[in-house]
N, C-alpha and C positions, 0 to 999 in steps of 0.2 A: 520451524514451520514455514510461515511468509514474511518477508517478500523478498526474494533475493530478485525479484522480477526487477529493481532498480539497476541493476547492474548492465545499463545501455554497451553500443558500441561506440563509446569515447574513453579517450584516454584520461585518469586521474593526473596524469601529468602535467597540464593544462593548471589547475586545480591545484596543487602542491606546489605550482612552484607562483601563483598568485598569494597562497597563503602559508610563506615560509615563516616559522612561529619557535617560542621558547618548547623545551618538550610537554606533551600531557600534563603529567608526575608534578610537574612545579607550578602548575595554573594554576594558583591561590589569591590572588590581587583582587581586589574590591573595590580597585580604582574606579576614579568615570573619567568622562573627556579625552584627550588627549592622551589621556596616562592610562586608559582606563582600558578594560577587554571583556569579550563575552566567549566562554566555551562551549562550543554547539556537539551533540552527537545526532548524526543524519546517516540517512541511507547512504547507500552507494551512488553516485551519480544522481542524487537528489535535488540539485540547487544548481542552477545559471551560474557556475563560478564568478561572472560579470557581477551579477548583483551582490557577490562579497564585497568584491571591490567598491563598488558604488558607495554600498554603505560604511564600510572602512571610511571611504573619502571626504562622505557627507557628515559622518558622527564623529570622529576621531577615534571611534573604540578600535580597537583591535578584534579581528575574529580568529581566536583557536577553534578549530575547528578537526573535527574527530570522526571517521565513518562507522560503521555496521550493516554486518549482512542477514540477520532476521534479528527479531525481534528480544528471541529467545537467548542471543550471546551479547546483545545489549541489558538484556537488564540485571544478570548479575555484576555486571560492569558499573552500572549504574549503582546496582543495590550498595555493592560493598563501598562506593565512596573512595576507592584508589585512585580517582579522577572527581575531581571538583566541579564536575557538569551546570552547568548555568540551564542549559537548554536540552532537551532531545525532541525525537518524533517520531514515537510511540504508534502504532498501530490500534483499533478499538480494542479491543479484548485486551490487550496489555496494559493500556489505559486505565482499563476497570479493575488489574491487578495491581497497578502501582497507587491507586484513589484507594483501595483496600487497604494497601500496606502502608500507609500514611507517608509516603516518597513526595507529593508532589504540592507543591504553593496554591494556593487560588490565585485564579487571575482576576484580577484589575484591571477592567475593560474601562476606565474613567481613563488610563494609561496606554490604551492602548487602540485609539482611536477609532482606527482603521479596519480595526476588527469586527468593531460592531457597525459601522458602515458599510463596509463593500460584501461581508460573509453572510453568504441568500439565508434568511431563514430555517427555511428546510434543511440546509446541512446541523445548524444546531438542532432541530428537532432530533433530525437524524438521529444525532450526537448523543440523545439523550438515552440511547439504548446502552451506553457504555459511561457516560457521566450525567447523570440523572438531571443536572439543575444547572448543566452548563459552569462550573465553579473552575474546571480544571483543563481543558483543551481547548484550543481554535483551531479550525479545521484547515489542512492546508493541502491536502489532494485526495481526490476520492476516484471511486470507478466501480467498477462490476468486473464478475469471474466470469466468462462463458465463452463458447464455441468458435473457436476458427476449422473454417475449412475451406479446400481449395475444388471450387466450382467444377473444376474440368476433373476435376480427379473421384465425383461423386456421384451417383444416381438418380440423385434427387436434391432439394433441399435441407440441410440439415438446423432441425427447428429444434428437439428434444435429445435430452442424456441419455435416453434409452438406446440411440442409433449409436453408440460407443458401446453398444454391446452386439451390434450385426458380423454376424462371421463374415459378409464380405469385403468387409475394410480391416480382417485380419493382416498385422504387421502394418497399419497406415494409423494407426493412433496412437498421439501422445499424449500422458495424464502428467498430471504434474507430482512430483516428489515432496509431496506436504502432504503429510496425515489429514491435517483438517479441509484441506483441498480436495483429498482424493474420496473422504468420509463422505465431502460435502455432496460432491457427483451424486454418489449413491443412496446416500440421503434421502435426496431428491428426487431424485428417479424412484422411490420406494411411497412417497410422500412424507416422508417424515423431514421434523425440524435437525437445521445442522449443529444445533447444540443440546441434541437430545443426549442424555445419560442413561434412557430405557438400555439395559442388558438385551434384551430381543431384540430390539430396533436397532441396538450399535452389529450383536452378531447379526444379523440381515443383510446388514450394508458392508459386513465383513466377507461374507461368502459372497456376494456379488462384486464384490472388489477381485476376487478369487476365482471368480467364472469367467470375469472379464481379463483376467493376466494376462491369456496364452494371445488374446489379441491386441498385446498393447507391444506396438512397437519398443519405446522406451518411456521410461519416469524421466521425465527432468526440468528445471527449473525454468532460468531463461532462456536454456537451447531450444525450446519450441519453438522461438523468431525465428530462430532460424533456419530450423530445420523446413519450419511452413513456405518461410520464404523462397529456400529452395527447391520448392516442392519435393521435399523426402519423406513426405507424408502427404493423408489428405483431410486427416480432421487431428486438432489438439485443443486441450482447454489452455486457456489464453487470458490474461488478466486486458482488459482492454485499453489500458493505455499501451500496451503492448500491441495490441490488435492495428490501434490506428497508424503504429510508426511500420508494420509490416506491409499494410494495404498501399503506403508510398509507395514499396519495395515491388510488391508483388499485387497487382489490378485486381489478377484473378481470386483474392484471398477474401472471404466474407467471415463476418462476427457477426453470430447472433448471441443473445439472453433466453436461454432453454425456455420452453415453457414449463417446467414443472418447479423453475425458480431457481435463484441461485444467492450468492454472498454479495450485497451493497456494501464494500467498506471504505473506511475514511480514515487515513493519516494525521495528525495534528502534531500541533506546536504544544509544549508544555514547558512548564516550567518547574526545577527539582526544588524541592521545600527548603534543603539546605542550600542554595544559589549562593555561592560569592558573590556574584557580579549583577542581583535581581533587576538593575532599576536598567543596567544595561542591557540584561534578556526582553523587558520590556519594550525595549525601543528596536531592538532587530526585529523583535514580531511585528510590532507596529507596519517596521520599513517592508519587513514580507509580504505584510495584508496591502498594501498600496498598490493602488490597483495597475502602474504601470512595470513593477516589478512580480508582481502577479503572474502577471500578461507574459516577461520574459522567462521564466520558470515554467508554464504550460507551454510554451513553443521549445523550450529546451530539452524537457523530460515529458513531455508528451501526455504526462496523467493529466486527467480533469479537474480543473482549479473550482474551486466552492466559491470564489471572488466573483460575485455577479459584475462587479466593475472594469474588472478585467476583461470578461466574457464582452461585454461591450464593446471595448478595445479590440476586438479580433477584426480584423481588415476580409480574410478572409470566407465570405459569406456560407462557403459551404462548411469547416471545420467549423463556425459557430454555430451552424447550425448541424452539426453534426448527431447522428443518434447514437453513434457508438461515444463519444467525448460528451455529448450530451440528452444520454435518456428520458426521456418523459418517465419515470418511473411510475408513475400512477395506470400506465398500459399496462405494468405486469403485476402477476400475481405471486404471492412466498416469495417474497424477496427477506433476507434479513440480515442482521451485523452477526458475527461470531462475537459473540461473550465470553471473558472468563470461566472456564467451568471447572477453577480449583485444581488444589497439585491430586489431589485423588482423582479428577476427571482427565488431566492432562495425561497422566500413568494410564491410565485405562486405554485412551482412543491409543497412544506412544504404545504400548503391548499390542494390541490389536492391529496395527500397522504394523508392527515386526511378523504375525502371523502372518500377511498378504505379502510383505518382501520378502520370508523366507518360502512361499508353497512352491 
């Protein structure tokens, strides 16, 4: 499903060759200090390479480190235990399937300082739509789903999902290739919630998925950057840390948050229940939550940090104060996190997108 949206344009090369390591397969060590390592699984282009470094320098530990492109081929990777994962970062909804299947530690925030210092409140309320009592994540990049479009290429404003269904922007819009992204639109646009299991409600948002085909230029993931950026379209849905590194690119590019609502989600730090190396995943989260390596992580990959302390640190006035990096969320209305909705719900929306890719 999401987020291959991590997948910047920088090179991993940078990155591999900061963190030349033993292979995966043989990370078993439960050393600390100087002898000691912590195994990380992250997104694609998720982390400052710089801040490995740092903390390699400052801790002694060593970071193996491991990527993933959604969610959904990390965690049987995770599940089966072929890699001795210390750490990953987990999406909401995944979060709430691996808290289910008994996969992940409670965290020890008495360990972990920083976590409960610098991370706003609100993102753990947030949070607690996918970890009820705070026991199991800290939050480490969030954002919104919604609207890019290019000014000069439009009629009007575009405020709502429903204007991704006007035949005059046939062949100018791009939807994203994730089921629960592409549900969500429609969802939305219908008013219904994006983790409804109604049969009516899901077929509804199916034939409108279907009505809208014939004018969707293409599905796809992070090529919407760039396609918006070079103006090869004039509206896509856009995860908005992605929004903010296009509007560099491209002036004329705007982001809105539909009015009829759309997906708030939040990334986090976990910790796997069998950890070799627990007291040492403790101390990288720690070093992540600190509010000036924070700071270099949101200017690197551009998604919105939950580090209020960080957010402080921003020099520059307008990106902190920015609406796309930083929403007032209490202006909008149906905003919500994607849930778990089980291997019988996940099969269902997974068929119902085969039916909209193959009409």
């Amino acid at each position: 499903m999401k987020r291959i949206k991590k997948q910047f344009i920088r090179s991993t090369a940078v990155l591999l060759s900061l963190l030349t390591a033993l292979p995966l397969g043989g990370c078993t060590s439960s050393g600390r200090g100087i002898n000691g390592q912590v195994i990380v699984y992250n997104w694609g282009e998720y982390i400052d390479p710089e801040t490995i470094r740092l903390f390699e320098e400052e801790s002694g530990i060593k970071v193996i480190y491991d990527e993933f492109e959604t969610n959904e081929s990390m965690y049987p990777k995770v599940e089966s235990g072929a890699v001795a994962y210390d750490i990953a970062c987990p999406s909401d909804y995944m979060i709430s399937r691996m808290i289910e299947n008994g996969m992940l530690a409670e965290i020890d925030y008495e360990k972990i300082p920083n976590a409960k210092k610098n991370i706003g409140a609100q993102y753990y309320e947030q949070s607690r739509g996918f970890d009820p009592e705070n026991k199991y994540a800290v939050p480490y990049c969030w954002g919104t789903v919604g609207i890019l479009y290019n000014k000069t290429m439009v009629d009007e404003p575009i405020t709502r999902w429903e204007q991704l269904w006007d035949e005059k922007y046939a062949d100018n819009i791009l939807m994203q290739d994730s089921v629960r992204d592409a549900f969500m639109v429609a969802e939305k646009r219908n008013g219904d919630s994006m983790n409804t299991l109604d049969p009516e409600k899901l077929t509804a948002a199916k034939n409108l998925l279907i009505e809208q085909k014939p004018l969707v230029q293409a599905y796809v993931v992070d090529q919407v950057r760039d396609k918006m950026i070079g103006g090869e379209a004039a509206i896509g849905v856009i995860y908005s840390g992605e929004a903010i590194y296009t509007q560099k690119e491209n002036p004329d590019l705007v982001y809105v948050i539909p009015e009829e609502g759309t997906n708030v989600w939040i990334d986090s730090w976990v910790i796997l229940k069998n950890a070799p190396n627990k007291e040492n995943a403790e101390k990288f989260i720690d070093f992540m939550c600190r509010a000036d390596i924070a700071l270099m992580n949101f200017d690197y990959i551009t998604y919105s940090t939950p580090n209020v302390a960080a957010r402080e640190l921003i020099e520059d006035e307008t990106v902190k104060n920015s609406e796309i990096a930083f929403p007032d969320l209490s202006q909008y209305s149906n905003l919500e996190t994607y849930v778990y909705l089980g291997e019988e719900g996940d099969s269902l929306y997974n068929e119902l997108w085969k039916e909209v890719k193959a009409y």
